[in-house]
Residue frames as a rotation matrix with the C-alpha (Angstrom) as fourth column:
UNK 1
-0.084 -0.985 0.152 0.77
0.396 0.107 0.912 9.73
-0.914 0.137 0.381 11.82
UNK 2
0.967 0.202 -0.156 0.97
0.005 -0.626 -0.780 12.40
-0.256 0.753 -0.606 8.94
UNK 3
0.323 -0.831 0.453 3.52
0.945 0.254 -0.208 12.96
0.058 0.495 0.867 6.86
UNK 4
0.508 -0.326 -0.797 5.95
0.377 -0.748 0.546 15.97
-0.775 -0.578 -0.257 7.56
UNK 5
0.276 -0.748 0.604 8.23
0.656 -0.313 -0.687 17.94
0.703 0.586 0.404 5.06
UNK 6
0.597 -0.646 -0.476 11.32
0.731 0.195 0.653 18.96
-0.329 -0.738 0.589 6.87
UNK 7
0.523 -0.432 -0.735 12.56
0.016 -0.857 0.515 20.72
-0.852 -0.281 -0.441 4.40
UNK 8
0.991 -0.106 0.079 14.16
0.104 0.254 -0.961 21.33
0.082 0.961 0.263 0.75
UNK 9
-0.271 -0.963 -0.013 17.80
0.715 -0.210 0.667 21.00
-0.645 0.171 0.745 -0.51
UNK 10
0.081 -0.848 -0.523 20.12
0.315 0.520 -0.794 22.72
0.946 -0.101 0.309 -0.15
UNK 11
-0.195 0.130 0.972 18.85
-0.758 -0.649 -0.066 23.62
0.622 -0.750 0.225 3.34
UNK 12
0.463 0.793 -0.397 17.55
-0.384 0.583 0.716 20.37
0.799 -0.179 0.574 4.41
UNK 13
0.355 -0.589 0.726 18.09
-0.934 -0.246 0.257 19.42
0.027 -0.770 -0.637 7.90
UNK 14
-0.160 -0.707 -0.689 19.72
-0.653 0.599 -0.464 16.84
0.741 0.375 -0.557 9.45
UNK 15
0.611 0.645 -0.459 18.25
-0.399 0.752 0.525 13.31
0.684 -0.137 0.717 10.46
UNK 16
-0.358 -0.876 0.324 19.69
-0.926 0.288 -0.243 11.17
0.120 -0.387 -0.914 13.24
UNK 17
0.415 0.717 -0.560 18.55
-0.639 0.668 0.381 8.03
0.648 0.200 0.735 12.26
UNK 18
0.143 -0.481 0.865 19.97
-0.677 0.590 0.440 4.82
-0.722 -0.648 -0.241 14.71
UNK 19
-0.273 -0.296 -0.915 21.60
-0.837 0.541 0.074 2.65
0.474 0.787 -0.396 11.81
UNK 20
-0.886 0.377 0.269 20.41
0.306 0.912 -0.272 -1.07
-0.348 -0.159 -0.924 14.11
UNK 21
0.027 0.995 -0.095 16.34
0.207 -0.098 -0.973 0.71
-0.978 0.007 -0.208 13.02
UNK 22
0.639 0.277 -0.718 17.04
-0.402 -0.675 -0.618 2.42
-0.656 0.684 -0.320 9.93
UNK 23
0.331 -0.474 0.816 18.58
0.899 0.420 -0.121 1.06
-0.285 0.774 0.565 6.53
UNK 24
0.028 -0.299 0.954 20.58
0.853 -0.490 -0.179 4.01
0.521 0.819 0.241 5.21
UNK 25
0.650 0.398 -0.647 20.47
0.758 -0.275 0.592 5.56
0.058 -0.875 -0.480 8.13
UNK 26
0.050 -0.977 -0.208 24.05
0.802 -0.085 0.592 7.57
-0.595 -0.196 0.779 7.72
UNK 27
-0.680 -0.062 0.731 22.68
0.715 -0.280 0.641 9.30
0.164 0.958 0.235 4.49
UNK 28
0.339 0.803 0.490 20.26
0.630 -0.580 0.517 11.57
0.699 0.133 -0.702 6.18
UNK 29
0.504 -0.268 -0.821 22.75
0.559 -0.624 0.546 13.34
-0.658 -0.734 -0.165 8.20
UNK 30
-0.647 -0.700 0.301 23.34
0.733 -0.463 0.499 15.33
-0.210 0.544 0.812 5.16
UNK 31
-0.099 0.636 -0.765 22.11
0.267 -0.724 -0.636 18.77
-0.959 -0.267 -0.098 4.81
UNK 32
-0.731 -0.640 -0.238 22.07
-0.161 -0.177 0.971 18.58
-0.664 0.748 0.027 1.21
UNK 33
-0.833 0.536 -0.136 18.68
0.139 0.440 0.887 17.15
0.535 0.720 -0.441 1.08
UNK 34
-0.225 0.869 0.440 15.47
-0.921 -0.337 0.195 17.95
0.318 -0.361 0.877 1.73
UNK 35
-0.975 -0.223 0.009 13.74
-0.139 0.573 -0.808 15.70
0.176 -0.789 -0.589 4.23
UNK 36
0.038 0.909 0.416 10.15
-0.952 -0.093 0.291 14.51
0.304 -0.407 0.861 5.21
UNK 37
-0.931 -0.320 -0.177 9.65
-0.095 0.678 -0.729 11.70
0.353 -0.661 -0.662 7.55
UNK 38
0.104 0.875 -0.473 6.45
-0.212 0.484 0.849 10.12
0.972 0.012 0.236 8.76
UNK 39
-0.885 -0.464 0.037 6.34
-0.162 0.231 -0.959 10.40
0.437 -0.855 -0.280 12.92
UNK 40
0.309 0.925 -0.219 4.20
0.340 0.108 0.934 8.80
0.888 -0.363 -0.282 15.65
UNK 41
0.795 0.044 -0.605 4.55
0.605 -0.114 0.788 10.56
-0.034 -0.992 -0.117 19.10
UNK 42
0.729 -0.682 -0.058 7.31
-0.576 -0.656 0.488 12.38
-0.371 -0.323 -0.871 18.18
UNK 43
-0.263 -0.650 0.713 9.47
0.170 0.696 0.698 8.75
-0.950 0.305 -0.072 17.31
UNK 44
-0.141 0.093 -0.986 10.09
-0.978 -0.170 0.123 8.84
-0.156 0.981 0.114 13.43
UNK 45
0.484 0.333 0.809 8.77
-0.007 0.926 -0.377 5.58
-0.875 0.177 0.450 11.57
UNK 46
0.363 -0.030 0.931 10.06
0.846 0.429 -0.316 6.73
-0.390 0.903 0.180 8.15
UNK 47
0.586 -0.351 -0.730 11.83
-0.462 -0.885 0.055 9.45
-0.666 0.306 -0.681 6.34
UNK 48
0.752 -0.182 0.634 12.56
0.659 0.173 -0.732 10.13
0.024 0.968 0.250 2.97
UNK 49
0.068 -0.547 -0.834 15.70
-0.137 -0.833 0.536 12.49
-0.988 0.078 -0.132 1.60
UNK 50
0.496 0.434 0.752 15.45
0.735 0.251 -0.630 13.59
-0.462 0.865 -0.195 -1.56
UNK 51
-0.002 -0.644 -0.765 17.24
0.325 -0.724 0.608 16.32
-0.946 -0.247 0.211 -4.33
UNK 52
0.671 0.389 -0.631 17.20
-0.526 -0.349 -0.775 17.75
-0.522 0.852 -0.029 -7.77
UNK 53
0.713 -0.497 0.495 18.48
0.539 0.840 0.065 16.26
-0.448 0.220 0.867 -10.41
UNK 54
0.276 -0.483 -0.831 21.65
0.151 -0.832 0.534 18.21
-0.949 -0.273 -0.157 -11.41
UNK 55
-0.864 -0.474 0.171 21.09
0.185 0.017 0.983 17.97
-0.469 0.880 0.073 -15.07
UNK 56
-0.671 0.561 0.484 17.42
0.068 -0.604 0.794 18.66
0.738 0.566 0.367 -15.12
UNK 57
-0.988 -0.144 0.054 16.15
0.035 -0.555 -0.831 20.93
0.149 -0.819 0.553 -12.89
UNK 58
-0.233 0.972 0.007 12.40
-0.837 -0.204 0.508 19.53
0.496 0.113 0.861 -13.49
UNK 59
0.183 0.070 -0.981 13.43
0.139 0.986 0.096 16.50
0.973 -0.154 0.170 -11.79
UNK 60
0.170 -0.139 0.976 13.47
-0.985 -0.019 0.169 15.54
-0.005 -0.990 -0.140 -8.39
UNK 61
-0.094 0.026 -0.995 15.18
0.150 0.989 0.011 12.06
0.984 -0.148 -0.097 -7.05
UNK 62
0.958 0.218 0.186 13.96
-0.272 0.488 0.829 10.62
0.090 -0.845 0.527 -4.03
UNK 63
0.001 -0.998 0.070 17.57
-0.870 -0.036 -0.492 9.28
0.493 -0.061 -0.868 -2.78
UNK 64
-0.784 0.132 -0.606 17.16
0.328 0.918 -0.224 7.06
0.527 -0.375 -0.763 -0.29
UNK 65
-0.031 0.674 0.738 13.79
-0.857 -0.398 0.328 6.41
0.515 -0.622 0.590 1.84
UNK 66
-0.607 -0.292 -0.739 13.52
0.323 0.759 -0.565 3.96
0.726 -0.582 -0.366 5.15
UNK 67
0.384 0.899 0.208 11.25
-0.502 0.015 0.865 2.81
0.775 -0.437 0.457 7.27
UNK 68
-0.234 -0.595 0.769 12.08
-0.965 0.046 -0.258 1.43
0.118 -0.802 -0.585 10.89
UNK 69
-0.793 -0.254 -0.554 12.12
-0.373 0.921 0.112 -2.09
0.481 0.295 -0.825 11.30
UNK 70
-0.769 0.638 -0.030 9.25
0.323 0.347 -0.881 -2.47
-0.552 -0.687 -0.473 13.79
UNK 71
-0.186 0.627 -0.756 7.38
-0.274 -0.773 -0.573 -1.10
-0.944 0.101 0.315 11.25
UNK 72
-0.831 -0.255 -0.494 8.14
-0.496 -0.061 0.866 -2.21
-0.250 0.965 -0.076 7.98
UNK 73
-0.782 0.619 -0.077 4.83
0.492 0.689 0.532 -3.55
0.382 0.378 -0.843 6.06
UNK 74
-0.561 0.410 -0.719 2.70
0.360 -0.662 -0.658 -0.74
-0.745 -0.628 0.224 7.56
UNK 75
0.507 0.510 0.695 2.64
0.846 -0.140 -0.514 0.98
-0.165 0.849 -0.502 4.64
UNK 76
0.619 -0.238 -0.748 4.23
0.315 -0.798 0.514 3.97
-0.720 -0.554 -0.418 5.71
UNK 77
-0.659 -0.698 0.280 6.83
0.507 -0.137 0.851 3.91
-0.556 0.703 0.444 2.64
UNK 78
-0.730 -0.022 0.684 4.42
0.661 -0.278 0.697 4.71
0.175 0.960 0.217 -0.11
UNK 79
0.717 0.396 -0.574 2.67
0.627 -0.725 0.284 6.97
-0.304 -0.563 -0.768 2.26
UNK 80
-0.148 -0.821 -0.551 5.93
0.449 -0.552 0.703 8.91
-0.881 -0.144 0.450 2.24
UNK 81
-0.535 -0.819 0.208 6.53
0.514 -0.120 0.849 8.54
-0.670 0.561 0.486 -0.98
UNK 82
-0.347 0.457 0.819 3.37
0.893 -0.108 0.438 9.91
0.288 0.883 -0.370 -2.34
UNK 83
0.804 0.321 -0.500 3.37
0.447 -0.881 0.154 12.54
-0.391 -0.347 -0.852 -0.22
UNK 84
-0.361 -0.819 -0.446 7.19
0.021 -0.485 0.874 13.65
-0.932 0.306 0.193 -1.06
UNK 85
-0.770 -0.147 0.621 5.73
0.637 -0.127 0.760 13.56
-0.033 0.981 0.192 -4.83
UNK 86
0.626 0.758 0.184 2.66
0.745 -0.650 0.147 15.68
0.231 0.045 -0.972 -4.18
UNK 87
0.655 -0.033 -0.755 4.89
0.400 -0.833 0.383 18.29
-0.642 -0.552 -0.532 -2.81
UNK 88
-0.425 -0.868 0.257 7.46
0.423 0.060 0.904 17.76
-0.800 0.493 0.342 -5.57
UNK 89
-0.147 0.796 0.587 4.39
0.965 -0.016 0.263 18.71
0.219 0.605 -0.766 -7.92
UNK 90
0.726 0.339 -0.599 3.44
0.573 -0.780 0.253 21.83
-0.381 -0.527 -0.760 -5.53
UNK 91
0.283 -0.864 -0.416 6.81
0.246 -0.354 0.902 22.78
-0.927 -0.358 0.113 -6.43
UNK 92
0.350 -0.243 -0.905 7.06
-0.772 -0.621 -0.132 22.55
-0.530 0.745 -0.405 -9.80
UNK 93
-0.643 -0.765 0.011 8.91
-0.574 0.492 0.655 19.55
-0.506 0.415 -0.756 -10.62
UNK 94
0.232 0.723 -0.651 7.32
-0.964 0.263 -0.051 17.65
0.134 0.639 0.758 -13.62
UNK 95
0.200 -0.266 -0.943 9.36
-0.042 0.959 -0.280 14.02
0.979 0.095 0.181 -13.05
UNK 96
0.435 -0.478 0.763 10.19
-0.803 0.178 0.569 12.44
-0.407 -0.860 -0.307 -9.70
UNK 97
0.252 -0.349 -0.903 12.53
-0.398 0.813 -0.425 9.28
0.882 0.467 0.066 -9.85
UNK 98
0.237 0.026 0.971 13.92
-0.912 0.351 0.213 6.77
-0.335 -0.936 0.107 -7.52
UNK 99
-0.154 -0.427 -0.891 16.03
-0.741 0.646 -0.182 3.99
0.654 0.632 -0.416 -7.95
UNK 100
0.457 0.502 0.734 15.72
-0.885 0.337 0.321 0.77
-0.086 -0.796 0.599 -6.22
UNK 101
-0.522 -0.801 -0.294 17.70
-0.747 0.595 -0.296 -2.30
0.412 0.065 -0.909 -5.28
UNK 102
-0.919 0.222 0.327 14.87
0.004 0.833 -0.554 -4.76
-0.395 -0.507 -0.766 -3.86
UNK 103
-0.680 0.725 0.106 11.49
0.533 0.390 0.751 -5.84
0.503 0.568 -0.652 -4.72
UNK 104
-0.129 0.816 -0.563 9.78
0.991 0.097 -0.087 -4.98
-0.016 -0.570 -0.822 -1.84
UNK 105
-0.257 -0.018 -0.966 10.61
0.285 -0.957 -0.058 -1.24
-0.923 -0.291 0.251 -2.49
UNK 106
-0.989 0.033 -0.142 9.83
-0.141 -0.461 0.876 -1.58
-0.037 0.887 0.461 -5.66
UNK 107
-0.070 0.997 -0.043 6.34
0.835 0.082 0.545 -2.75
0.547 0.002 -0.837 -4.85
UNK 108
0.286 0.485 -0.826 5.83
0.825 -0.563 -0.045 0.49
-0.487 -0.669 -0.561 -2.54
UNK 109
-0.845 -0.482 -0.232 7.09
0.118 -0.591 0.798 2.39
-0.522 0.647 0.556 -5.52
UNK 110
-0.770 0.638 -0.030 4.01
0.134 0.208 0.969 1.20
0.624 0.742 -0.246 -7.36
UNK 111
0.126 0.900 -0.416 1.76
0.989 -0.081 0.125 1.37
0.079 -0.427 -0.901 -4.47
UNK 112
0.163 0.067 -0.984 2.66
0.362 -0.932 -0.003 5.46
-0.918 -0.356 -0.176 -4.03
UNK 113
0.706 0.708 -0.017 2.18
0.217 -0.239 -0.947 5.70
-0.674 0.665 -0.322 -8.15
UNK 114
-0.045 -0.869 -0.493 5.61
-0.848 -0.227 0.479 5.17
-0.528 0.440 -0.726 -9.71
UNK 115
0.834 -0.013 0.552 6.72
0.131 0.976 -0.175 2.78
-0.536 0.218 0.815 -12.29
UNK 116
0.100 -0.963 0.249 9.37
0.389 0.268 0.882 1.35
-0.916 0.008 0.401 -13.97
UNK 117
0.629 0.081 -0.773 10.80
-0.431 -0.791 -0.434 3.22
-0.647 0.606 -0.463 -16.55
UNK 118
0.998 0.049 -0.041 12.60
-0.063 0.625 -0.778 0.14
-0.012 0.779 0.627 -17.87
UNK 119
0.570 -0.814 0.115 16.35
0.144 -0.039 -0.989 1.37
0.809 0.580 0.094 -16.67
UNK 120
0.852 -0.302 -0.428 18.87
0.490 0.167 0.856 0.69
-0.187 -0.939 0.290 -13.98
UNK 121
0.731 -0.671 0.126 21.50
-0.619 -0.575 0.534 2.58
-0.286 -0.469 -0.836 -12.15
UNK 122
-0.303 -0.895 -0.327 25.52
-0.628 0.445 -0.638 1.69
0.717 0.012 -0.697 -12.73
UNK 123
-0.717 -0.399 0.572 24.46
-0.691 0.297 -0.659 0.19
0.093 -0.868 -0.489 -9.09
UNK 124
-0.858 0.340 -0.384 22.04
0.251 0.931 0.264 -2.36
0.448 0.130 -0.885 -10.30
UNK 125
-0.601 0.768 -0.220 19.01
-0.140 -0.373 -0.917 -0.20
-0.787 -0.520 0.332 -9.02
UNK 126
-0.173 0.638 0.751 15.97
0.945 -0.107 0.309 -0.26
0.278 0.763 -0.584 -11.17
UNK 127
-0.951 0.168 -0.259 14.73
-0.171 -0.985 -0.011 3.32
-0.257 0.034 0.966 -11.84
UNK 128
-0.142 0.985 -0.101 10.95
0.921 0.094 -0.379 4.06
-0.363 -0.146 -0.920 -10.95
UNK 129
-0.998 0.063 -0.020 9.42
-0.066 -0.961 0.267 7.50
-0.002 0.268 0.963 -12.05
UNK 130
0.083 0.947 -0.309 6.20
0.889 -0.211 -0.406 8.87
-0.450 -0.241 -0.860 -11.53
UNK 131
0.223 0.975 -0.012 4.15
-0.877 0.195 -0.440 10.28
-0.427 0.108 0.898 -13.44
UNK 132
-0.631 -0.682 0.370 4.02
-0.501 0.722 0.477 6.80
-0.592 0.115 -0.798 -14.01
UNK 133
-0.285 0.485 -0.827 2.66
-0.898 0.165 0.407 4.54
0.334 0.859 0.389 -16.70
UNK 134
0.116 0.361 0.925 0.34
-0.894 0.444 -0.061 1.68
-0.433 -0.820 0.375 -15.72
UNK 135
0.161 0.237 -0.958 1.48
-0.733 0.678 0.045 -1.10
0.660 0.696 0.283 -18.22
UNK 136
0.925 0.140 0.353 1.53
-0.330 0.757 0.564 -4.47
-0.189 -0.638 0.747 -16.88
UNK 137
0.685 -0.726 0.064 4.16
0.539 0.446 -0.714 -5.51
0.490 0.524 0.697 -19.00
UNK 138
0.200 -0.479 0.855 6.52
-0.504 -0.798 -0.329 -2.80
0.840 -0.365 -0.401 -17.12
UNK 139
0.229 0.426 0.875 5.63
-0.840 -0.368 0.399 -3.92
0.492 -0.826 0.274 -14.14
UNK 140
0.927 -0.129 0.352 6.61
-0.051 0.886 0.460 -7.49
-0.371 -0.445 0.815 -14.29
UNK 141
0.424 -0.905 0.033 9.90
0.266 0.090 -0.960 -6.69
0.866 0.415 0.279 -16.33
UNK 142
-0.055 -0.771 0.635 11.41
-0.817 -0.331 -0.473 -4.54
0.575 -0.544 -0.611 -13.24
UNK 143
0.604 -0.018 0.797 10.23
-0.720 0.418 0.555 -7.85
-0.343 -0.908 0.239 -11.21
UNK 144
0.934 -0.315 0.168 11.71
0.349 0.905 -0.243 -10.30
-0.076 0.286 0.955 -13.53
UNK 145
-0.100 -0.966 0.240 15.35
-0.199 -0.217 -0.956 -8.47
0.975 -0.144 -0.171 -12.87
UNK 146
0.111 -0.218 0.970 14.99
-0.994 -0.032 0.106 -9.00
0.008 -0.975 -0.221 -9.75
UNK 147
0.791 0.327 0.516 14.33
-0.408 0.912 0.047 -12.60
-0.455 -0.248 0.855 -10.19
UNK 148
0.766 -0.591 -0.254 17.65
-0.114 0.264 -0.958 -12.68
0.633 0.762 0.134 -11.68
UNK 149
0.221 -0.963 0.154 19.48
-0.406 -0.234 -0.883 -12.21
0.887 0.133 -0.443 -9.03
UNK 150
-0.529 0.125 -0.840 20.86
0.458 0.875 -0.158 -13.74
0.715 -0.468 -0.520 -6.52
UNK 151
-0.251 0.584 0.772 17.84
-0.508 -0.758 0.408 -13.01
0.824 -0.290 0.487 -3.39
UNK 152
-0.799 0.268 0.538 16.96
-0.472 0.274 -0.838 -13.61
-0.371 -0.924 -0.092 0.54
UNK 153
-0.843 0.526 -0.117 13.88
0.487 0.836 0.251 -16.70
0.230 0.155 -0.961 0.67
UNK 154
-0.109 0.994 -0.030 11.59
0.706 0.056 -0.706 -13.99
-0.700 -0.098 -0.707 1.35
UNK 155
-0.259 0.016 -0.966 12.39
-0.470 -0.875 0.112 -12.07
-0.844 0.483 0.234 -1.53
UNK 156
-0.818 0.327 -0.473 11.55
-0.247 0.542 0.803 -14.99
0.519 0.774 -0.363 -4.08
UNK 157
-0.588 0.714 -0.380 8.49
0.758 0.322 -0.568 -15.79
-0.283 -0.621 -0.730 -1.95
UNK 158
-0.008 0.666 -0.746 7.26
0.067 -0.744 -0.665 -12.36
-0.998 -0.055 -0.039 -2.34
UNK 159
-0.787 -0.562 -0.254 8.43
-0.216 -0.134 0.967 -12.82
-0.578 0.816 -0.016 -6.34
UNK 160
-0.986 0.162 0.033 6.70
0.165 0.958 0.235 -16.03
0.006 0.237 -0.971 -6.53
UNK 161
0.077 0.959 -0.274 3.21
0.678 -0.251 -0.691 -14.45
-0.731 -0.133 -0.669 -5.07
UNK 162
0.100 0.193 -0.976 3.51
-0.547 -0.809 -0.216 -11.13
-0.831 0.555 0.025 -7.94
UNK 163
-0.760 -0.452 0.468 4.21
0.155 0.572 0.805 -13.52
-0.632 0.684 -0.364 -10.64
UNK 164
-0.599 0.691 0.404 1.70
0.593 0.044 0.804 -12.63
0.538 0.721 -0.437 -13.71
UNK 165
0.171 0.812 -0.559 -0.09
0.858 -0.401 -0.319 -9.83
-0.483 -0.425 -0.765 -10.99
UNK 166
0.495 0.171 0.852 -1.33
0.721 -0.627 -0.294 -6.83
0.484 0.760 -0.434 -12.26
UNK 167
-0.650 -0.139 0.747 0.49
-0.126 -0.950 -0.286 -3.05
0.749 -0.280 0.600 -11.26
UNK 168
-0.225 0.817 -0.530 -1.26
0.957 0.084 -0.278 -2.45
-0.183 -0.570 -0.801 -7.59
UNK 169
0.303 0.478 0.825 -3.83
0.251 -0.875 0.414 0.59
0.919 0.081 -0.385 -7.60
UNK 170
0.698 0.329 -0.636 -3.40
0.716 -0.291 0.635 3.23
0.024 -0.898 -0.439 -5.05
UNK 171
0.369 -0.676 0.638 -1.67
0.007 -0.684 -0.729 6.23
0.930 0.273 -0.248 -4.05
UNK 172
-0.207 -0.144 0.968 -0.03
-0.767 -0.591 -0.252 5.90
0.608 -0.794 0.012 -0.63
UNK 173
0.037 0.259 0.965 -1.45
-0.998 -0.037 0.048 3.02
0.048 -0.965 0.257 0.84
C-alpha cells in the first residue's frame, strides 16, 4: 500500500468516497483539489485533498484527509500526510498547513511532522504546519484545547494517556 498522487488543483480529480466509510467523504468530489489517496487492491484506505492557499501562493493546505473506518489506527493518515508534504516540497511550496478539529488527527499531524502553530480556524480547528517546530510546550497547548471541550470517552482517554508526553518522532508512521 503506497501512497498515490492523483493529482494537483485546479485539475484534481474526483473521489467517490461512500460517506457510511469515509468522514468527509462529499468534499472529495470536488475537482478543485488535488488528490492522493493510499490504496490496497485497488479499494482506497485513505485520501487526502488538498489546495493553495489563495493569499500565499507558497502555501499549500491539506483540506480535509480520511481514512476508512476499518482502518483507522493503521497509520495510514500520517503516511498520507507526509507523503502529500514531500510532494508539496517537490513542488515548491515552502509551508503546508492543516487544520484540525480532534485530537486523534492532531496526533497523526505530529506523527507525519507537523505542529501546532498555536492558532485556530473561525471553526474551532487548531492549525498544524510543517516545517514544524518540535517544542513540547506546543505540543501539549494544541492538546490542552482540546481538553476544553466538550469530547467522546475515547477522546479524553486518549488525552489522559498524552498528558505531559513528549511531540512523537517520525515521519509517516
Amino acid at each position: 500500500m503506497e501512497p498515490e498522487l492523483l493529482g494537483w488543483p485546479p485539475d484534481g480529480p474526483q473521489l467517490e468516497l461512500d460517506y457510511r466509510t469515509f468522514s468527509y467523504a462529499g468534499k472529495f468530489v470536488m475537482t478543485t483539489t488535488g488528490k492522493a489517496v493510499i490504496r490496497d487492491g485497488g479499494e482506497i484506505r485513505a485520501a487526502a485533498a488538498f489546495n493553495e492557499d489563495r493569499t500565499d501562493d507558497s502555501t499549500l493546505w491539506i483540506r480535509y484527509i480520511t481514512t476508512h473506518v476499518d482502518h483507522r489506527g493503521e497509520g495510514l493518515g500520517p503516511r498520507l500526510l507526509a507523503f502529500v508534504l514531500d510532494r508539496a516540497r517537490e513542488r515548491g511550496y515552502g509551508r503546508v498547513r492543516i487544520a484540525v478539529n480532534n485530537p486523534f488527527a492532531y496526533e497523526a499531524c505530529y506523527r507525519a511532522g507537523f505542529s501546532y502553530t498555536g492558532r485556530e480556524t473561525g471553526l474551532a480547528e487548531l492549525v498544524l504546519e510543517a516545517p514544524a517546530s518540535a517544542e513540547r510546550e506546543h505540543y501539549q497547548e494544541g492538546h490542552d484545547a482540546f481538553r476544553e471541550r466538550d469530547l467522546g470517552e475515547s477522546e479524553r482517554a486518549f488525552l489522559d494517556r498524552k498528558r505531559g508526553a513528549d511531540p512523537p518522532n517520525g515521519r509517516g508512521g
